[in-house]
C-alpha positions in Angstrom: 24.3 31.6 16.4 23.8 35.4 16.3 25.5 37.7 18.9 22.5 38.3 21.0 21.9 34.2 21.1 25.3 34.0 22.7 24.8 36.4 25.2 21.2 34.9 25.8 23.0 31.7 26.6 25.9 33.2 28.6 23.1 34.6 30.9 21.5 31.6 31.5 24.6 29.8 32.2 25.1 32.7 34.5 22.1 31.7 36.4 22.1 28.0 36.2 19.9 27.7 33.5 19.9 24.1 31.7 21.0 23.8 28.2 17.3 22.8 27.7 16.0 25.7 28.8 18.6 27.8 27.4 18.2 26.6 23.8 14.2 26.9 24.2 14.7 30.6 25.2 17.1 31.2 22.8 14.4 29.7 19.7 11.6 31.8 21.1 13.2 35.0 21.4 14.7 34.1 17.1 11.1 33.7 16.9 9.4 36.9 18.2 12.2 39.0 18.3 11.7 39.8 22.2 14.4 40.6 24.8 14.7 39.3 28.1 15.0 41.5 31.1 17.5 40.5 33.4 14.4 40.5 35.7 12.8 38.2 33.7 15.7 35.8 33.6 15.6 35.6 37.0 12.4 35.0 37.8 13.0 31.8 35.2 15.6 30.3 36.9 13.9 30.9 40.1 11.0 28.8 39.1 12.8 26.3 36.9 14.6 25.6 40.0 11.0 25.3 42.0 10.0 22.6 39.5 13.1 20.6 40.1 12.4 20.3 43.3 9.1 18.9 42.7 7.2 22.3 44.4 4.6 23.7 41.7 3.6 27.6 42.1 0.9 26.9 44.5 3.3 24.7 47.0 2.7 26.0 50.6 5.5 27.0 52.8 5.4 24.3 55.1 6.2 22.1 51.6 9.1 24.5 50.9 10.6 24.4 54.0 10.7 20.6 54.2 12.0 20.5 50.3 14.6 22.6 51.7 15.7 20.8 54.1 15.5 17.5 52.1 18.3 19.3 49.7 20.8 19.6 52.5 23.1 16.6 53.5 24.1 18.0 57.1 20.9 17.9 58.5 18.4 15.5 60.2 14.9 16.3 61.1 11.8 15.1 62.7 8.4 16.3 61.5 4.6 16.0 63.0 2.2 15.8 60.2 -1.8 15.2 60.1 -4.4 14.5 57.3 -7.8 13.2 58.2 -7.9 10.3 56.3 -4.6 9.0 57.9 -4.7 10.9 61.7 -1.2 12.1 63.0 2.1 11.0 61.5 5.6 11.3 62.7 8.6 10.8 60.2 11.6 11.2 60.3 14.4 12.2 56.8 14.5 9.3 54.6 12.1 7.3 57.1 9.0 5.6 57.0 5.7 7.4 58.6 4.7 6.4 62.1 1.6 6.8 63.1 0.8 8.5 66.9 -2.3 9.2 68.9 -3.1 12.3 70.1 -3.3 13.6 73.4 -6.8 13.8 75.1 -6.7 17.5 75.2 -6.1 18.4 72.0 -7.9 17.7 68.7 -6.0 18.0 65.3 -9.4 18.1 62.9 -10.5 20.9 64.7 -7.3 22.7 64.0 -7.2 21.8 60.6 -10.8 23.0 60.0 -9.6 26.3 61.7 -6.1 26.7 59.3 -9.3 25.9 56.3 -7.1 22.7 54.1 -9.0 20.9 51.7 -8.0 18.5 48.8 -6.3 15.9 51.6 -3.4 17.9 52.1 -1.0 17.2 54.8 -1.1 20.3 58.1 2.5 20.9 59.4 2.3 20.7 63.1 6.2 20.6 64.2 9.2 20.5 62.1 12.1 19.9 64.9 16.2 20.0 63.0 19.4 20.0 63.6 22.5 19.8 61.8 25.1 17.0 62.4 27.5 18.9 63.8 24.5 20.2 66.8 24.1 16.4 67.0 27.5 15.7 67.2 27.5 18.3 70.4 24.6 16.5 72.2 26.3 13.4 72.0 29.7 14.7 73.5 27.3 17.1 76.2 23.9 16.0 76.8 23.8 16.1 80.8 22.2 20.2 80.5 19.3 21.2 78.1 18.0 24.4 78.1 14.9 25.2 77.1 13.2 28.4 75.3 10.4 29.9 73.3 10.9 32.2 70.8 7.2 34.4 69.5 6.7 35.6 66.2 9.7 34.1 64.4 8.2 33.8 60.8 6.2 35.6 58.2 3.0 33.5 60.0 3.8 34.7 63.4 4.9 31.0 64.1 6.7 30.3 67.4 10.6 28.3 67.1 11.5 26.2 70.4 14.8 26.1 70.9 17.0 23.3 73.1 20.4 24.8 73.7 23.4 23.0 76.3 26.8 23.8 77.3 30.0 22.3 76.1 33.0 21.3 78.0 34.4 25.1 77.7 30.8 26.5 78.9 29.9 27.3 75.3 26.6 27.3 74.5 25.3 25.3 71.2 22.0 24.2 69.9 20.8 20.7 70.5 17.6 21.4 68.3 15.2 23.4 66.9 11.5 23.3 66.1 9.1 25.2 64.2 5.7 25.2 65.9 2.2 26.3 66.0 1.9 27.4 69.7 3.2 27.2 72.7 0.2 25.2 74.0 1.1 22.2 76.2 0.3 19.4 73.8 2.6 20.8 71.4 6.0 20.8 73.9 4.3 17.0 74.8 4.9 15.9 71.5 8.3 17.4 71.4 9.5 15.9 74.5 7.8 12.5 73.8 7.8 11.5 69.8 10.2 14.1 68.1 13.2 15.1 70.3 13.5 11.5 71.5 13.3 10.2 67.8 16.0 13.1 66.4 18.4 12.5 69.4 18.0 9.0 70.2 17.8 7.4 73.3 21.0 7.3 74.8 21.0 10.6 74.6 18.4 11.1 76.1 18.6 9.0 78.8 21.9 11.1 79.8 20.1 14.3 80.4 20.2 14.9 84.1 18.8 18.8 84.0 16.1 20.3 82.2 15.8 23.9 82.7 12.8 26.6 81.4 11.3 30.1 82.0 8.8 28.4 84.0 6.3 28.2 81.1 4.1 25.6 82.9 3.1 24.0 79.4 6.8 23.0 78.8 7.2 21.9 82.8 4.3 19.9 82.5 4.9 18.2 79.0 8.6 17.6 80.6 7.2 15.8 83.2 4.6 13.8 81.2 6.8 12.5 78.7 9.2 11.2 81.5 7.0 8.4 82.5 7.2 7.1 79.2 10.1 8.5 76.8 13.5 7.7 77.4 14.1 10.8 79.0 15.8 10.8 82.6 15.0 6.9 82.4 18.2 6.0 84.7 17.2 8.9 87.1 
């Protein structure tokens, strides 16, 4: 192996490159006699990495962001999905698909008419995490919730509703977090009634004793609905 091979294969290995991919750069630059950019390299590994995943070049973000959560072992999510072959779907990491009807006021082909899918791909409606230790928290503290809207927090202007408690030291802490598409009220229904219930559990739930908001009357209201039949306040 010549001396530009080696350091061909030294900067692969210095971004994670497989031996595969190493040796196959490696032939092609004997080959044509070209030299890789350090820019170039990168932008390699970068998709080499994509592919492992499973996530080809055209992958949406929402497909991303739940391949990037499925790589992390600390944290559990609940996710609201629809296609119009199959309706609305709730699933939970490393769980089966449940199926969910919609509320009267809202209507998910419309919305995915308006965001233009074809080809039978899946629409992202709510992603809601948190990582063990935030679940860990809720279990220990779950009497107080706290609940906020925060506008605009990604690169599609999407909204992130946030649950935050106290602890025993009155520390605050995250019980869970959800990207969403609006702050309409179905969407805080959903949350309150499928995926919070389904991320937390119900004994969690059913400890909550005070819910508190900015007196957004889409979250009071969707509060209040999903309390006649989620598990939340069901002892109060």
């Amino acid at each position: 192996m010549s001396d530009e091979e080696k350091k061909l294969a030294k900067d692969c290995a210095q971004l994670h490159f497989s031996s595969t991919s190493a040796a196959a750069l490696a032939s092609l630059r004997q080959k044509t006699g070209l030299n890789w950019k350090a820019n170039q390299l990168f932008y390699l590994n970068k998709k080499e990495k994509a592919a492992c995943k499973g996530l080809s070049k055209d992958a949406s973000s929402a497909d991303r962001l739940v391949k990037s959560f499925d790589s992390r072992k600390d944290v559990s999510y609940v996710m609201i999905t629809y296609r119009p072959d199959e309706g609305l779907m709730s699933k939970r990491r490393a769980g089966r698909p449940t199926k969910i009807p919609p509320p009267p006021e809202f209507d998910p082909a419309k919305l995915y008419e308006e965001n233009k899918l074809k080809g039978g791909k899946r629409m992202l409606l709510i992603f809601c995490f948190a990582s063990d230790e935030e679940l860990r928290s809720m279990m220990m503290h779950p009497e107080f919730i706290s609940c906020d809207t925060t506008f605009g927090t990604t690169k599609k202007k999407q909204e992130l509703f946030t649950i935050a408690s106290l602890d025993g030291n009155n520390k605050g802490f995250n019980g869970a977090r959800a990207f969403i598409p609006s702050a309409c009220q179905w969407v805080f229904y959903y949350c309150f009634r499928v995926v919070v219930p389904v991320l937390w559990g119900p004994v969690i739930c059913r400890r909550v004793r005070l819910c508190l908001t900015d007196g957004a009357t889409q979250e009071i209201i969707a509060f209040l609905t999903a309390m006649v039949s989620s598990p939340f306040l069901s002892n109060g």
